[in-house]
C-alpha positions in Angstrom: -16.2 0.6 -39.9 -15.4 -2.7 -41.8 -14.4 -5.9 -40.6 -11.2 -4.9 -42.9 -10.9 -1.5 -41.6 -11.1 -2.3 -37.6 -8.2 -5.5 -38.1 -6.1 -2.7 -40.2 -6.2 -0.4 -37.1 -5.8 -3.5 -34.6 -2.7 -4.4 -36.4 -1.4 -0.4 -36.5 -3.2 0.5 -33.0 -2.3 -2.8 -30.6 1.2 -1.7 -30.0 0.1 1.6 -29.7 -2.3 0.5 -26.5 0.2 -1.3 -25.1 2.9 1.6 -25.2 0.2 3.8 -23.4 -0.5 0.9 -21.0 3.3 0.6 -20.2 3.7 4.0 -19.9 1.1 4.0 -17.3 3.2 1.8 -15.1 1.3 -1.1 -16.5 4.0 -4.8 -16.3 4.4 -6.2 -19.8 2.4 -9.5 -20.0 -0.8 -8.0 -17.7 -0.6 -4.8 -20.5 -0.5 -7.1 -23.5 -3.7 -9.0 -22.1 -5.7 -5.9 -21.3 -4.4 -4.4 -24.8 -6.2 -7.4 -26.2 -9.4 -7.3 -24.5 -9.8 -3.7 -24.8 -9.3 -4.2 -28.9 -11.9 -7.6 -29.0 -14.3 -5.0 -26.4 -14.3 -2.0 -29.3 -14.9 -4.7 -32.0 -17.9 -5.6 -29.8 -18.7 -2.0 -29.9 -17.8 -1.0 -32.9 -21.2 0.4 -33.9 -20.9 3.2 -30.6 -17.6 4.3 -32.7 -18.8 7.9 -34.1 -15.5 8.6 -36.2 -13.5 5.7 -37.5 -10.1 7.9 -37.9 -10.6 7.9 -34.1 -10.5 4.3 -33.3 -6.9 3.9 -32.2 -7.9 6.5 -29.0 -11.3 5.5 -28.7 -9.5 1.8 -28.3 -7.2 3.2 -25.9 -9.9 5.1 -23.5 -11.5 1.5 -23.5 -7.9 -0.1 -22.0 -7.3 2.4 -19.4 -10.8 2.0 -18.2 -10.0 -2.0 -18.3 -7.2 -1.6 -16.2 -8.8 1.2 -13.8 -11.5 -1.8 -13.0 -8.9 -4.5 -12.3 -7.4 -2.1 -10.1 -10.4 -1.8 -7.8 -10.5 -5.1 -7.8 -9.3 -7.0 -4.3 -5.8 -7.9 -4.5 -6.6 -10.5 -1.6 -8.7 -13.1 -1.1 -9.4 -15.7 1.2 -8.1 -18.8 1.5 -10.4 -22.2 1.3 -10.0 -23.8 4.6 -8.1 -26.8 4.0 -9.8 -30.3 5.0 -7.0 -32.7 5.0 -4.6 -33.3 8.0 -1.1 -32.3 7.6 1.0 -35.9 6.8 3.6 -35.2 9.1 3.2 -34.3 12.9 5.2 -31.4 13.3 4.6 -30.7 17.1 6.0 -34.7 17.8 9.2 -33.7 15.9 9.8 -30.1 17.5 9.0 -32.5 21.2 11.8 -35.0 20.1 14.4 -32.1 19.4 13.7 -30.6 22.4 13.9 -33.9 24.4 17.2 -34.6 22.9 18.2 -31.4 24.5 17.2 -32.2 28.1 18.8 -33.8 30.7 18.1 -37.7 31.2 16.6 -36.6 34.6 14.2 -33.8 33.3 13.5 -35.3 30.2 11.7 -38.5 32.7 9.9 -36.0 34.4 8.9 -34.0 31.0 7.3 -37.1 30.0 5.6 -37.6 32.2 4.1 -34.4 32.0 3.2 -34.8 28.7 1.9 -38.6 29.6 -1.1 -36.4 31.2 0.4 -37.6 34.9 -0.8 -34.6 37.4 2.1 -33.1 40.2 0.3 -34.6 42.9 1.0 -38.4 40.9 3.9 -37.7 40.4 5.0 -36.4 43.9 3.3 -39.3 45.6 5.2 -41.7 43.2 8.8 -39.9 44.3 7.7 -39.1 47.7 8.1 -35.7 47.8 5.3 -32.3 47.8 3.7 -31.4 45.2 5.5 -28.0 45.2 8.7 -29.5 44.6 7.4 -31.5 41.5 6.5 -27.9 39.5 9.0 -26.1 40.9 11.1 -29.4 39.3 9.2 -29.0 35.8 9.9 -24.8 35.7 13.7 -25.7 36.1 13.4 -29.1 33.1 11.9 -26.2 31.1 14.1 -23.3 31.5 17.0 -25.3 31.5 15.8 -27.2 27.9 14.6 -23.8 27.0 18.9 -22.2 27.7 19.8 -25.4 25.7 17.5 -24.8 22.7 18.8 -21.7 22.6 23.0 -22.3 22.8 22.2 -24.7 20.4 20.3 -22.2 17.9 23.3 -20.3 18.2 26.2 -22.5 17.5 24.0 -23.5 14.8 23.4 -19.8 13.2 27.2 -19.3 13.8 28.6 -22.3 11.6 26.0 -21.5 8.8 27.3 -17.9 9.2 30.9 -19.2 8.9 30.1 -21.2 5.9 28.3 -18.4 3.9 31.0 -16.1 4.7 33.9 -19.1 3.6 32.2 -19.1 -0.2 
């Protein structure tokens, strides 16, 4: 087959491939691509092409097999492990909401928590037992943890109210 011949069929056959490849359930843009590789592949094999009327088929047979192989290929892949810190300190944002939350009085003791002081400091310091100091920080959280929560909800209500208003 000629150089002239094979670019005749291309320019009768390429639509053709990517009609099959459509009809296969193939998405337009990925069917035009494998259409094209599939025609520059039989070019590079033009010399394994026993029957030159056949080309168009012989083209096709070469773009289903294209696409069988991308299908077998791993959809996902793993991603690099990022090096660079994140700019912005999430957790310190999410602890200031939730402090703005809390009482004055468990929001002092939260801190102090968080300042790395132990219950026993902390009890010695108000002069009272150590049991009382983390039976003091369960309450602090379950009562920040209730006011997260009401607030979450007032929250989802008014953007419900003003999705439903439009």
């Amino acid at each position: 087959m000629t150089r002239d011949e094979y670019g005749r069929a291309y320019q009768h056959g390429y639509d053709l491939t990517v009609r099959l490849l459509l009809s296969r359930g193939v998405r337009p843009e990925p069917a035009r691509e494998v259409a094209q590789a599939a025609w520059v592949r039989g070019w590079e094999r033009v010399a394994q092409l026993r029957e030159d009327k056949l080309v168009v088929n012989w083209v096709n047979s070469i773009a289903l097999n294209l696409y069988r192989s991308v299908l077998r290929q791993p959809v996902f892949q793993e991603l690099p492990e990022l090096r660079a810190a994140p700019k912005v300190n999430l957790a310190a944002i999410d602890l200031d909401l939730i402090f703005k939350v809390c009482r004055p009085a468990d929001r002092a003791l939260l801190e102090q928590q968080m300042a790395g002081m132990s219950a026993e400091e902390i009890a010695r310091k108000k002069g009272v037992t150590e049991t009382a100091i983390r039976i003091r920080w369960m309450r602090a959280r379950r009562s920040a943890k209730r006011r997260i929560l009401r607030r979450a909800a007032l929250l989802r209500a008014s953007h419900s109210a003003r999705v439903t208003a439009r």
